[in-house]
C-alpha positions, 0 to 999 in steps of 0.5 A: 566132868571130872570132880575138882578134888580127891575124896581124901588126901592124907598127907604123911611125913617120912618115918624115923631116917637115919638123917634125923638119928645122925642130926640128934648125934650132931646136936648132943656133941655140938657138932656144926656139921651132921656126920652123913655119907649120902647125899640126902636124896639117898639118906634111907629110914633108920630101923625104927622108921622103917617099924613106922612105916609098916605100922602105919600100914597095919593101922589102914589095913584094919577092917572098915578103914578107908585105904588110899588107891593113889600112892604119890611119894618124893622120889627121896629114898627115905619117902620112897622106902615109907611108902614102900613098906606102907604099902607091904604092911596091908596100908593100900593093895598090894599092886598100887603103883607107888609114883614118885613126884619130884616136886615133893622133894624136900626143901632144897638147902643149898650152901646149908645143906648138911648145917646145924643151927650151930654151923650155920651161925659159925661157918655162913653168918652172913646167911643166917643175919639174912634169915633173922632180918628175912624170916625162914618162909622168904629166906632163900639160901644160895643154891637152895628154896625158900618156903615160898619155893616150894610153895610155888612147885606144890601149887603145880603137883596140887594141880596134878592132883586136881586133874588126874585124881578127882573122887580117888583117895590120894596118900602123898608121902614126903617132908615136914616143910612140904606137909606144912606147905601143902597145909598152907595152900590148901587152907589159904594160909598166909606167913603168919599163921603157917608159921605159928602152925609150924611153932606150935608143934614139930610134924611127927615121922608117919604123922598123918593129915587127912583132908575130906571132900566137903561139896557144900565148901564154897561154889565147887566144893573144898577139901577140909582139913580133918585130923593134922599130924596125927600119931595115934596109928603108931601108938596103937600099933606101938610103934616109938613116936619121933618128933624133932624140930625142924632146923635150917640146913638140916635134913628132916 
């Protein structure tokens, strides 16, 4: 019978995107709107996260340091591109497949997409009164997710997972809602707490989680959360550290 569980996961947010660098830009000008030609499926990493992600490889090419031998990315370019360049840096073998998985895309926004805060109150008021009185893990704007949605597709890919890689060493690569989504079932967290997890600290571009395989976690073993959103990779392999809070509508 195949083992329920990976050996490791990690679990990696996209490095620096030229998104994160436009939102910045739109935020110090008062902008409502994030000044980006792509849709954001196609918004690609910025230079400096492009140097995250290839020191990122660097750090688990070192000698001795366990290397994931499963490679599942959102199909978003900015994702696609991490884990690329991860894999170019020495980060797993040369000839990983890296797969695409749609059901790790970012959050989808909907009628906010491409929003800041300050567009949202200004152009779709009505939208942001609902997510104050709702709170962001149930508001679901038209045409976009609410947390919970994107909860429910994880449950699926984490099923996958459990399936096709029990005993591997799995890396996903995607977004800072689905790495706190992902925490959230795989901890059996309620609103609460992941929202609390969510204030205490914005997830960092090629923050790393590692979750460990423990056989004596209840009847058939668990995975235990080992290290969240983790930086030092790029502080050893002096990579500029990029952290922002996440803001409804806006592509993270």
């Amino acid at each position: 019978m195949t083992p329920r569980w990976p050996r490791r996961l990690w679990i990696v947010r996209h490095g620096e995107s030229a998104g994160n660098v436009a939102r910045r830009q739109a935020l110090a000008a008062g902008a409502t709107r994030i000044a980006l030609e792509q849709r954001d499926m196609d918004v690609p990493l910025s230079p400096l996260g492009r140097e995250q992600a290839r020191a990122l490889g660097r750090w688990f090419a070192r000698d001795g340091a366990a290397r994931p031998d499963v490679m599942l990315t959102s199909p978003y370019t900015r994702a696609c591109e991490t884990a690329r360049l991860f894999r170019e840096a020495g980060g797993c073998a040369a000839g990983e497949p890296i797969c695409p998985d749609e059901r790790l895309r970012e959050k989808e926004f909907g009628i906010l997409d491409g929003l800041t805060a300050e567009g949202i109150a200004a152009i779709a008021p009505e939208q942001a009164r609902l997510r104050h009185a709702l709170g962001k893990f149930y508001h679901r704007p038209p045409g976009g997710e609410s947390w919970c949605d994107v909860i429910l597709r994880l449950r699926s890919l984490l099923d996958t997972v459990s399936l096709h890689h029990g005993e591997r060493d799995v890396m996903i690569v995607a977004h800072q809602v689905v790495v706190l989504c992902l925490r959230y079932i795989l901890e059996n967290l309620d609103e609460e707490r992941i929202l609390a997890i969510d204030r205490e600290a914005p997830v960092a571009n090629c923050g790393v989680s590692e979750y460990i395989f423990d056989p004596l976690a209840g009847r058939d073993g668990a995975l235990r959360l080992a290290h969240f959103n983790v930086t030092a990779p790029l502080v050893e392999e002096q990579a500029a550290v990029t952290v922002e809070p996440a803001r409804t509508g806006e592509p993270r």
